[in-house]
N, C-alpha and C positions, 0 to 999 in steps of 0.2 A: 604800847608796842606788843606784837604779837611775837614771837621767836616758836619756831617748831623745830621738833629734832626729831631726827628720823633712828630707830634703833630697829636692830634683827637678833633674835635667837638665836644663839651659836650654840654647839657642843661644845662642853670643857673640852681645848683641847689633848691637854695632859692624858685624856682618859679613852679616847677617841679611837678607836678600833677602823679595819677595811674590808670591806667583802670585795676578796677578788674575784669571785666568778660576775657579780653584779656589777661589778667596779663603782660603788656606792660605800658613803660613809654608814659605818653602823651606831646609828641612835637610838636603839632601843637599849636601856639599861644605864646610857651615859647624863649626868646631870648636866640640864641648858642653863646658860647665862647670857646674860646682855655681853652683845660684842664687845670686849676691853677697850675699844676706841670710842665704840658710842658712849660709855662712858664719862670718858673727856670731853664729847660733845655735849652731854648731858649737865655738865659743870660749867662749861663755859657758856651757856646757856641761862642756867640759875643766876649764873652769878651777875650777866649782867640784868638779869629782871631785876638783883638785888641794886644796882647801882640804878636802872633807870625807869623801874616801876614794868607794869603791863603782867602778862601772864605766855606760862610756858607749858606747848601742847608736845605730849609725846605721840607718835605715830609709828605705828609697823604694823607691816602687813607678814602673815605668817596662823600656821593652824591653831585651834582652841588655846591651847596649852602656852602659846605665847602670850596669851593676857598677862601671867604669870611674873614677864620678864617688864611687863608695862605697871604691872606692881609693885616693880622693885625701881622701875623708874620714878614713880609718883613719893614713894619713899626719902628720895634723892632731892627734892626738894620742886618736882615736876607738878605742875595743877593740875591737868586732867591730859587725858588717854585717848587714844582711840584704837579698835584694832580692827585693820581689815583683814578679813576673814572669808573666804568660799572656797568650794573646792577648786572653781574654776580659775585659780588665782597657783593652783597646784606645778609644779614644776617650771616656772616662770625663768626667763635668762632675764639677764639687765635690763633689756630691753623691756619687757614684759612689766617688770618689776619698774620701773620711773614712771611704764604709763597708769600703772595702779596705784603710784605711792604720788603722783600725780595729782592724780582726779579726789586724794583722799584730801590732800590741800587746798586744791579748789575749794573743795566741799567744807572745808573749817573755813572758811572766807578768804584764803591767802596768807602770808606771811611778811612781815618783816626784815626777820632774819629767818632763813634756813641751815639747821648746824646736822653735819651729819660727820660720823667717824672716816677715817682714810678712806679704810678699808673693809670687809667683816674678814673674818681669821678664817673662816670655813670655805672661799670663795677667793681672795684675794685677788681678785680683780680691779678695785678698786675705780670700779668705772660708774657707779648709783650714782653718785653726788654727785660728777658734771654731768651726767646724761638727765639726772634730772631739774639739775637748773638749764641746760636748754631746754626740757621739756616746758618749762614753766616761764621762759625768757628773763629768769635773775643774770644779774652778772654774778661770778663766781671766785674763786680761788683755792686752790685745794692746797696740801700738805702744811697747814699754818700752825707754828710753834708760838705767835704773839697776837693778839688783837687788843683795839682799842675803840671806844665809839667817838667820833667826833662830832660834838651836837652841831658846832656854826655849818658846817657843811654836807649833815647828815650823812656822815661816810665811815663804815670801817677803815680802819688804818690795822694792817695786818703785816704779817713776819711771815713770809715763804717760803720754807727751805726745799734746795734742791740740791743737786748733786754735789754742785764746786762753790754753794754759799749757800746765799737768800738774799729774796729782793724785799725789799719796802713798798706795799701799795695801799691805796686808798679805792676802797669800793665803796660806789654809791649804790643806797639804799633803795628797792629791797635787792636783797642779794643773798650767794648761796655760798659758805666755808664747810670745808672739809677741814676735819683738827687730827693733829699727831696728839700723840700721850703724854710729851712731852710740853704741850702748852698750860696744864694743870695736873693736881693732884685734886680726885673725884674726892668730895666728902663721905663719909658713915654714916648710914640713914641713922636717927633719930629713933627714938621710943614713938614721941608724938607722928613725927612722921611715916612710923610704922603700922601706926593705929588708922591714919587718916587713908593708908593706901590698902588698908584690911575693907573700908568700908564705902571705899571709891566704888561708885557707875561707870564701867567703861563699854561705852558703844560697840557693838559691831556691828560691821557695813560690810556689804556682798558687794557685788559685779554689778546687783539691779540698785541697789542704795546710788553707786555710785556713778550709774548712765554709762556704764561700760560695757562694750560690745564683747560676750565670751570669748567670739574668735578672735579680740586683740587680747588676750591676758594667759595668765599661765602660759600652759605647754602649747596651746594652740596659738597663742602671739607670737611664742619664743622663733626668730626664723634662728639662733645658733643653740645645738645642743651636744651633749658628750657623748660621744658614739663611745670610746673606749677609756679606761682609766685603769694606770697599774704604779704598784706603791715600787722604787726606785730599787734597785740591791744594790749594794756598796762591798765590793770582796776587795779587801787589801791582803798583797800579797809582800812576805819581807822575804830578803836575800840575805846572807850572810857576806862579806866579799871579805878573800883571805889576800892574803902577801904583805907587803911592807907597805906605806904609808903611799909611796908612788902609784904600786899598782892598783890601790885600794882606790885613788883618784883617776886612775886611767878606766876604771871597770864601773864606777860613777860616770864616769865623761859617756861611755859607750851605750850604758844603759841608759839615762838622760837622751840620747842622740834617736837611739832604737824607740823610745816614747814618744819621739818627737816634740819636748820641750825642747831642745838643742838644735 
């Protein structure tokens, strides 16, 4: 079986600064990691190559310097890599982004399973993993806390959660899960596995590798983009309220009324 997992380089966000005049995140000087979800995808991936054989491809698309976050993937207990890579792949919306992380699937011959994180932390949209199991015609299910494989009937059995529970479904194969953080605890690369992902070949593929038309990718596919972006202010403001306990509750009531929570 083939299982591919899809990861992005994020900025720590702990560390993660804003340029308001640009209304752009500032990356320069902050250290990148693999998305904290793809992570989880990343493990629950391993783990069933560990229960049912086969091999596990990492993919992201993202500049030079993401190879980096594909080396910490192969560490993790991932067989090989792939990074796509061009400029024309450059400020991509979701959209832009499925049909390149797309064609990079295609191009490893398809998949099995497709594991990708929720969400990435820097974007939170959380819209990659269904947009690109329709690009691909997987069936899907995103937010999953539980999986299992079911050989007689080649189907994931998955744990769903959502607002007021989780449902219980069985997907048939091939198909595409999105995982919360909460469906594993990622492993600690290894010594060996530290060595093997020092001395991995990891491909990169452009726009032309990958039979992609420039003007569908990047900023030139993107049809939604951020015109404006400004970081929130938050001013709390405290009152003192004097008198006896009465009016201390009548001068709540009025303020409460005047905010219009009341």
């Amino acid at each position: 079986m083939r299982f591919v997992v899809c990861i992005k380089q994020v900025p720590d966000a702990a560390n993660v600064r804003f340029d308001p005049e640009k209304g752009t995140l500032i990356r320069e000087g902050v250290e990148a990691m693999i998305n904290p979800f793809d992570l989880n995808a990343i493990e629950a991936a391993v783990q069933l190559k560990e229960q049912l054989g086969g091999e596990v491809v990492c993919i992201t698309m993202g500049p030079p310097q993401a190879e980096s976050a594909l080396r910490d993937a192969l560490a993790l207990g991932v067989d090989s890599a792939v990074l796509l890579s061009d400029r024309a792949f450059a400020g991509a919306d979701t959209l832009a982004t499925t049909r390149t992380l797309a064609a990079g699937i295609k191009k490893l011959g398809g998949a099995d399973i497709v594991f990708c994180g929720k969400q990435a932390i820097d974007g939170d949209t959380a819209q990659v993993g269904p947009g690109l199991a329709a690009r691909l015609g997987l069936n899907y299910a995103t937010c999953i806390s539980e999986l299992e494989f079911i050989k007689d009937t080649n189907c994931l059995k998955v744990k769903r959660a959502w607002e007021e529970g989780y449902d219980i479904l069985e997907i048939k194969l091939p198909a595409l899960v999105t995982v919360l953080t909460c469906i594993n605890t990622p492993r600690v690369p290894s010594l060996k596995g530290k060595l093997k992902a020092k001395k991995a070949n990891i491909p990169v593929w452009g726009a032309k590798d990958l039979g992609l038309d420039t003007s569908l990718v990047g900023l030139s596919g993107s049809p939604t983009q951020v015109v404006t972006t400004c970081v929130p202010k938050f001013e709390a403001k405290k009152e003192m309220l004097e008198g006896d306990v009465e009016e201390k509750v009548d001068t709540l009531l009025n303020r409460l009324k005047e905010a219009g929570i009341l």
